[in-house]
N, C-alpha and C positions, 0 to 999 in steps of 0.2 A: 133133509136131516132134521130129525126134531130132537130137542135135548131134554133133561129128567128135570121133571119140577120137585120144588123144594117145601118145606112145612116153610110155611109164614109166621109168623106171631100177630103180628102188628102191619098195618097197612099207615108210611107217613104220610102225611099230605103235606106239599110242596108248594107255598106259596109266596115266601121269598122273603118273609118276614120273621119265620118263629122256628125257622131250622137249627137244631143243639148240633154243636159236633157229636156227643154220642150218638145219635140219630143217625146222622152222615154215615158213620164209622160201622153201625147194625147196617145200614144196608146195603155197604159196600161188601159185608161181609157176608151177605145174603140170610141174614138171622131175621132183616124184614124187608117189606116193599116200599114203594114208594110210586105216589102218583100224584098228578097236579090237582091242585083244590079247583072247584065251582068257584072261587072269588078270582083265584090267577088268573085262568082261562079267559074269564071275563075281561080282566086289566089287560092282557097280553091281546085278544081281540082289539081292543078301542087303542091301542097304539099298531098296531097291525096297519088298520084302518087310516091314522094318521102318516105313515109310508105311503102307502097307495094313493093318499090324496096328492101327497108330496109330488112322486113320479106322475100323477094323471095332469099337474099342472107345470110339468118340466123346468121348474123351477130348479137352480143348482145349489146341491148342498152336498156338506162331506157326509162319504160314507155311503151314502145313496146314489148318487152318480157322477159320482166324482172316482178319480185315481186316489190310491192311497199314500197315507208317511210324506215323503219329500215330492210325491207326485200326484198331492191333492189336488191342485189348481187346474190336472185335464179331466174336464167335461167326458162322460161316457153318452153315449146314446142311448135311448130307451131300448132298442130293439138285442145290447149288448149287455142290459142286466147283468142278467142270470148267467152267462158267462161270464162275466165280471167276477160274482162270486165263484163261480168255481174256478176260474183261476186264480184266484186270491186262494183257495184251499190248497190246491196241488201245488202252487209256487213255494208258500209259505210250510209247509211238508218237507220240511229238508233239516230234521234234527240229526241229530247222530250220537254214537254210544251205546252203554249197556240200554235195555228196555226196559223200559218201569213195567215195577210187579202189578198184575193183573189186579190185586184190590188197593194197589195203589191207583191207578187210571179207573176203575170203576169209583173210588172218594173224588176223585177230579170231576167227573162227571155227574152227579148228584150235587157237588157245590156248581158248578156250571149251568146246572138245573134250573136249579134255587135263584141262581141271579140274576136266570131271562124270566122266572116265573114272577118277578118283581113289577113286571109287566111297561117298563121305560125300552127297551131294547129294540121294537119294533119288528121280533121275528113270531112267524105265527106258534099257535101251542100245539101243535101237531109236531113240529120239532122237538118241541121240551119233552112228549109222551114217545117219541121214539129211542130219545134217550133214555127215559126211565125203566122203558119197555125193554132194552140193551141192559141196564143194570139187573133187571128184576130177571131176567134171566143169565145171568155173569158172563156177559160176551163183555166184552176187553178189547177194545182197540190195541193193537201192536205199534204202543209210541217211543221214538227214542227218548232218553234221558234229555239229554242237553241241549239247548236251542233259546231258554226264555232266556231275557235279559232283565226278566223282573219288571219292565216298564214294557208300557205299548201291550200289554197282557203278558200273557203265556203263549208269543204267538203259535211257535212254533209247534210245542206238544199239543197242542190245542187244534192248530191245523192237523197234525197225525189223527187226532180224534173225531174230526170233522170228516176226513175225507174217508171214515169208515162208513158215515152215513151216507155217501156217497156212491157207496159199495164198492170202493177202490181199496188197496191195500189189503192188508189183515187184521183177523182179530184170533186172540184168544178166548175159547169157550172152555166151560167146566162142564166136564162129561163126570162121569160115575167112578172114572180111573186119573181123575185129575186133568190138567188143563189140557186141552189140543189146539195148536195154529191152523186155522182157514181161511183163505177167503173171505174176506170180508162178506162180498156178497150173498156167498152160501151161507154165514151167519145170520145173518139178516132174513133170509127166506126160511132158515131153519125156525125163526120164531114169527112167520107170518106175514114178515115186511119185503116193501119194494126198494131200490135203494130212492133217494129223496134226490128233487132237483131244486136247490136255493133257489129261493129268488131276491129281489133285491135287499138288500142292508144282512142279510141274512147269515150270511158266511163271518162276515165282519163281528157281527152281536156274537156268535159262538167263539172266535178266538181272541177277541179283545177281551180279558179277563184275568183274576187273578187264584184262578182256580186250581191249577200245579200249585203253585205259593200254598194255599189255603189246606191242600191235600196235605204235603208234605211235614207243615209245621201244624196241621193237627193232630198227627201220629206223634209227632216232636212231643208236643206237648202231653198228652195224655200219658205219653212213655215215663216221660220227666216227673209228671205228678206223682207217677207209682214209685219213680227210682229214691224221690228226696223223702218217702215214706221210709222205704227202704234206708235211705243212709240215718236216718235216724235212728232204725233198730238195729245196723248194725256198728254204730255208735257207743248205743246202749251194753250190746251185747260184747262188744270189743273193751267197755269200762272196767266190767266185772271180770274179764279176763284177766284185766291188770291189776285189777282190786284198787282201782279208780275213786275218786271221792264224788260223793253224790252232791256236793253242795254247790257246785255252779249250776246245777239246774233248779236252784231255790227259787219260788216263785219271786219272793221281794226281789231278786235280781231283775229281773223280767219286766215288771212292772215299776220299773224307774228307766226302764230303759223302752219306753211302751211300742215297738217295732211288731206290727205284729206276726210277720212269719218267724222272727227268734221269739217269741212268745211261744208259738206254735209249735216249734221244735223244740222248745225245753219242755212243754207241758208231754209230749210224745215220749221223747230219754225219759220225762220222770215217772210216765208211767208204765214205761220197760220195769223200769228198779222198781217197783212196788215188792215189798215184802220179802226182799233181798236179806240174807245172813250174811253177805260179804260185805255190807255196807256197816256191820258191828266189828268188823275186821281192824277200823277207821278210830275206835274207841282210844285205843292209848297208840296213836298213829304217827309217826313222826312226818309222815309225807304230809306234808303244809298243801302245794299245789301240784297239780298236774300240767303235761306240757297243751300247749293248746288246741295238738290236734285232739283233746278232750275237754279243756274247758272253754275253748270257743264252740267248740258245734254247733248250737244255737247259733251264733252270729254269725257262722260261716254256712249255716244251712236256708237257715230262713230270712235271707233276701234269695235265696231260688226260690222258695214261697212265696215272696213278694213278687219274684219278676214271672212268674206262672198265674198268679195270680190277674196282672197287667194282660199279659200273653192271654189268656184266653178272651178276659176282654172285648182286646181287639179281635182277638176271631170271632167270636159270636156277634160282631159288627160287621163283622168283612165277610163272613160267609152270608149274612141276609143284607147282602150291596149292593147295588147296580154300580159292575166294574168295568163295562167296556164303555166305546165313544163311537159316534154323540147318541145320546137320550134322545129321547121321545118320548115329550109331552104333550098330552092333548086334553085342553080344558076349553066346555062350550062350542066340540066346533075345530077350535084356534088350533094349530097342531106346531109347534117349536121344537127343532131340534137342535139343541145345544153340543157344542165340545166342549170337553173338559179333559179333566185326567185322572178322574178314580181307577184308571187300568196299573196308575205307578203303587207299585208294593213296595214304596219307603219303611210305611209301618208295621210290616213284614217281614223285610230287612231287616232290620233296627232289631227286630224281637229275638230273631233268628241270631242275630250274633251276638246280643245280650245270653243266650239258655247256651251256646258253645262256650263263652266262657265259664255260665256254671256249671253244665258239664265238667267243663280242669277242675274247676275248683274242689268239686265236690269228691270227684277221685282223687285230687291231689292231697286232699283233705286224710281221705280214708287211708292211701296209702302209709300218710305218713301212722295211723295207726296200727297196719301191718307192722308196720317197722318197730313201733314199740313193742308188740304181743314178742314179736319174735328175737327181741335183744333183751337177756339174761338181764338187763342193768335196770330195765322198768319191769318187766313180768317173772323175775324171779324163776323164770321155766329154762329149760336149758335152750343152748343157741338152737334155735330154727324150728324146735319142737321138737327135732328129733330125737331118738330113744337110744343109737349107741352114737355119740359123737362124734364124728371125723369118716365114721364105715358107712354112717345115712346121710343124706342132707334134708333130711325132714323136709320144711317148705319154704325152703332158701326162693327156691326160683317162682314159687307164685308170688313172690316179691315180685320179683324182675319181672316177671309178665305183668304184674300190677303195672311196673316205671315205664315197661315198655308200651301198654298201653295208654298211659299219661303223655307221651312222647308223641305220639297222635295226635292226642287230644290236644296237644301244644301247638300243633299243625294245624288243626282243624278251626282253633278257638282264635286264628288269623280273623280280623273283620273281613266282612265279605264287601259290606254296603261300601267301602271307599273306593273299588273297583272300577268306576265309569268308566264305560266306553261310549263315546260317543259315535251315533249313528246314523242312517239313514239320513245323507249326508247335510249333516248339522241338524235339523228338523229335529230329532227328537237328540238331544244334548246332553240328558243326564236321566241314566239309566240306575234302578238299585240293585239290580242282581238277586233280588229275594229269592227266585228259583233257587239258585246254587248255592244261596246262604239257607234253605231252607232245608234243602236235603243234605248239604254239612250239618247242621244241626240234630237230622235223624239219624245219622251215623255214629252221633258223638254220643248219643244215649244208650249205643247196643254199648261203644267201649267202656262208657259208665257203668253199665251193668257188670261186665265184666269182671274189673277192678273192684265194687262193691262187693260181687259172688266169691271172691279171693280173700277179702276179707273176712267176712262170712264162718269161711272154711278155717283161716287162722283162729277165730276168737274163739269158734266152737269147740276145735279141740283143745284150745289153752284153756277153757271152761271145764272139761272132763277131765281137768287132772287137778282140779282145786274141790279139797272137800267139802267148802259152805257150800249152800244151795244158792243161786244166783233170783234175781229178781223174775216174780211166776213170768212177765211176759218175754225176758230173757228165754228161760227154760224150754218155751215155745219155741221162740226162734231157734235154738240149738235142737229142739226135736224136726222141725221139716227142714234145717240141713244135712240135718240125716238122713235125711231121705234120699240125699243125691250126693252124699259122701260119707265112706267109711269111716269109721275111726281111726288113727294111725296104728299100725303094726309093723312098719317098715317103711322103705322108699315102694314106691307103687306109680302106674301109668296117672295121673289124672286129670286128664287134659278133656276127655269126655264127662267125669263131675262135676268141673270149674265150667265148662260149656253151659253143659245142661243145666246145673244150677242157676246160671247166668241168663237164659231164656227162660225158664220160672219166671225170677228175677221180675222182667217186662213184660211179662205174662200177669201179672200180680199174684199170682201163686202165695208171696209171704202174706200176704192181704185175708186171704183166703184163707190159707192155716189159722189164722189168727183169728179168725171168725170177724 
C-alpha cells in the first residue's frame, strides 16, 4: 500500500538544538518535513559508538545491561540485549483510554526526535530517520492517552510509539479520505520500511522522555497566546457595549505600575478604542468607575502574558533537552554514562497548572462581563437583549453556558503536580504528573474559547443597538462575528454559531480579520 504525497514548503532540519515549537507544530501538521542534520548524524554516530564500546567491554551499567526502575541492579547478558529492549517496549505498552489525536502523537514524535538528535542518547540515527520518515508521511502510532506519570518519561505512550517501529500494534495513516487504522507493519512497508530490531540502550533512549508533556502543552500554549489576544478584544469590545470609560487603559497607569504583560494588555484595549464616538459619550458622564471585570483587565489579563511568556521559555528548552537516562558522553576516546533525571517534567507540571488557572481566570473574568452587557443596570439595554421581554429570552442562557463552562474550568484549574504517586516500589518516589496536567491544561483552552466566543456574541449585539460608532478596531471585531452569528430577530437555535465561532476563536481567525 503506498499513501499520497504532500506539497512540502520547507524541509526542518533536526538537530536537537534550534527546534521552534512552530516548527514542531508545521510538521506535525504535515505543512513541512523534517529530517536529521549532517551535524546530529554525526553526534548521534560517536555516542552510538560509545554503547558498543560499553557492551564489547561488559562492563555493567544502567540501561545498557542492566534491569530496569526498582530492578536495575540484575546484570543482563550480552547475548539477551536486544530482547531486553523489546521487552521493555511490549511490557511498558500497557496505556489505556481515549487515543491521542493522530497530530497530537505525530508533535510527540518530532520533539522525541529532536532529543536523540541531540546526539547523548546512544541510539543509532537510523532510528531518529524512521521516525521522521513516519511523520513525513503522517502514519500515527495508535497510543492510548493515559499511562505517563510525568517522571521516568512518558513511559508508557512512548512505548505505544515505540512498538510501532517494531511493526507491532497500529498506526493511523492519512489517506486522501482522511485517516485509516492498520497494521503497524503494513504502515511501515507502505512507506518502504522494515520493521526495526533495537538493540541495546535503544528502547530505553526512545521512551525515557518528556515528549507527551512537550506535545501536549505546546498546543496549550500556542492556543492560550491566541485566546489572551482574544480576551483583550473582547474586553474591548464588551466596554463600548456598556459605554465603558476608556481611562484605566491610560498609559501613565501602566507605566507606574511597569508589569509588563498588563502593559501589553492595556496598550491592545487601547488600541481596540482608537477613534471611538462612545468614548465622548463620557464628556458630562456621571459614571466615576466601572466595575473591574473592566477596569482590571489589564491586571487580570497580562500576568497570562507573563506566565506564557515563562511557559514557552521552558519549552523551547525542553524541546531542544536531552530527557531520557543515563547519557552518553564520549570525549577523547573516554565514553561516561551518567544517570540523572532530566526525564522528571516538574517544569512542565508547574506551567501546566499555572495556564489552568488562567484559563478560570480569564473566563471567569469575561463572564463576569457577560453579565454586565446583559443586566439593564450597567448596559442600559433591555434584560438579556431580548426584543419582546418575558415571550424571548434573548441570551439569558449563553450566560449559563458561559457559568457552566467556568464550572469546568473550576475542575480542571485543580493542581495536578501535588498528585504523587509513588512508584516502582519506592525507586522512583516522586513523580509530577505533567502528562495529565498537561492535557488538563489543553482542555481548559477549548472551554476558554468557548466562554470568550459567548461573550463575543453578547457585546456585538449590544454594539448594534447603540448609535455612536464604537472604536475602528472594535468595529472589526463586531464585523467577523458576523460572520458566525446573526443579528438578533428572536429567540433562535445557536449552539452551532457559539461552536463555530468558538473554534475560529483557536484557530486565530480574530487575528486574521484583523489583519
Amino acid at each position: 500500500m503506498r499513501f499520497p504525497s504532500r506539497r512540502i514548503v520547507l524541509d526542518v532540519k533536526i538537530d536537537g538544538h534550534n527546534l521552534t515549537i512552530e516548527e514542531a507544530v508545521s510538521i506535525a501538521a504535515g505543512e513541512n518535513s523534517a529530517s536529521l542534520s549532517d551535524k546530529a548524524r554525526v553526534r548521534m554516530e560517536l555516542s552510538r559508538k560509545g554503547v558498543e564500546k560499553i557492551i564489547a567491554s561488559d562492563d555493567i551499567v544502567y540501561g545498557i545491561n542492566t534491569g530496569f526502575g526498582a530492578m536495575s541492579s540484575v546484570k543482563i547478558d550480552s547475548e539477551d540485549l536486544q530482547q531486553l529492549q523489546t521487552n521493555l517496549i511490549r511490557s511498558h505498552a500497557c496505556g489505556v483510554g481515549e487515543f491521542m489525536e493522530p497530530h497530537h502523537v505525530l508533535l510527540m514524535m518530532v520533539f522525541r526526535a529532536n532529543s536523540l538528535a541531540k546526539g547523548v542518547s546512544g541510539i543509532r540515527p537510523e532510528i531518529v530517520d524512521i521516525l521522521l520518515t513516519m511523520v513525513n508521511n503522517h502514519i500515527a502510532p495508535v497510543i492510548p492517552r493515559i499511562g505517563s506519570l510525568g517522571a521516568s518519561g512518558d513511559l508508557a505512550p512512548l512505548s505505544h510509539m515505540s512498538l510501532a517501529l517494531l511493526g507491532e500494534g497500529q498506526c493511523m495513516v492519512r489517506g486522501n479520505s482522511g485517516w485509516n487504522t492498520i497494521p503497524s507493519i503494513e504502515a511501515l512497508r507502505g512507506i518502504g520500511l522494515d520493521a526495526v530490531e533495537l538493540e541495546a540502550k535503544e528502547g530505553l533512549s526512545l521512551i525515557n522522555g518528556t515528549s507527551q508533556m512537550c506535545a501536549y502543552l505546546s498546543l496549550t500554549l500556542l492556543n492560550l497566546e491566541t485566546l489572551v489576544f482574544a480576551a483583550d478584544a473582547s474586553a474591548a469590545a464588551s466596554l463600548e457595549a456598556i459605554k465603558g470609560s476608556h481611562s484605566p487603559f491610560d498609559t501613565r497607569i501602566h507605566t507606574n505600575r511597569p508589569q509588563i504583560g498588563q502593559s501589553i494588555s492595556a496598550g491592545r484595549i487601547s488600541a481596540f478604542l482608537n477613534n471611538s464616538e462612545i468614548k465622548n459619550s463620557h464628556l458630562n458622564c456621571d459614571r466615576v468607575q466601572d466595575a473591574y471585570c473592566f477596569r482590571c483587565a489589564p491586571q487580570v489579563h497580562g500576568p497570562v502574558i507573563d506566565i506564557l511568556a515563562e511557559t514557552r521559555r521552558i519549552l523551547e528548552i525542553e524541546i531542544n533537552s536531552a530527557t531520557d537516562n543515563p547519557l552518553v558522553f564520549v570525549d577523547d576516546n573516554e565514553v561516561d554514562v551518567i544517570s540523572g533525571g532530566n526525564f522528571h517534567g516538574q517544569n512542565l507540571a508547574i506551567a501546566s497548572d499555572s495556564i489552568a488557572v488562567a484559563c478560570h481566570e480569564l473566563a471567569s473574568i469575561s463572564e463576569r462581563r457577560i453579565n454586565q452587557i446583559l443586566d439593564p443596570q450597567w448596559s442600559q439595554q433591555t434584560p438579556f437583549l431580548a426584543l419582546n421581554e418575558g415571550l424571548e429570552s434573548g441570551y439569558m442562557i449563553v450566560q449559563y453556558v458561559a457559568a457552566a463552562c467556568i464550572a469546568e474550568l473550576h475542575l480542571l484549574s485543580n493542581p495536578v503536580t501535588i498528585s504523587n504517586v509513588p512508584v516502582s516500589m519506592g525507586k522512583e518516589d516522586h513523580v509530577s504528573m505533567g502528562a495529565t496536567g498537561a492535557y488538563r491544561s489543553l482542555k481548559s483552552t477549548t472551554l476558554l474559547s468557548q466562554v470568550l466566543a459567548n461573550e463575543f456574541i453578547c457585546a456585538t449585539e449590544a454594539l448594534d443597538r447603540i448609535s455612536e460608532k464604537p472604536g475602528d478596531g472594535v468595529v472589526k471585531i463586531a464585523q467577523w462575528v458576523r460572520t458566525f452569528v446573526d443579528k438578533f430577530e428572536g429567540d433562535v437555535v445557536m449552539s452551532a454559531g457559539c461552536t463555530n465561532l468558538s473554534q475560529n476563536l483557536l484557530n486565530g481567525g480574530l487575528q486574521v480579520s484583523l489583519g
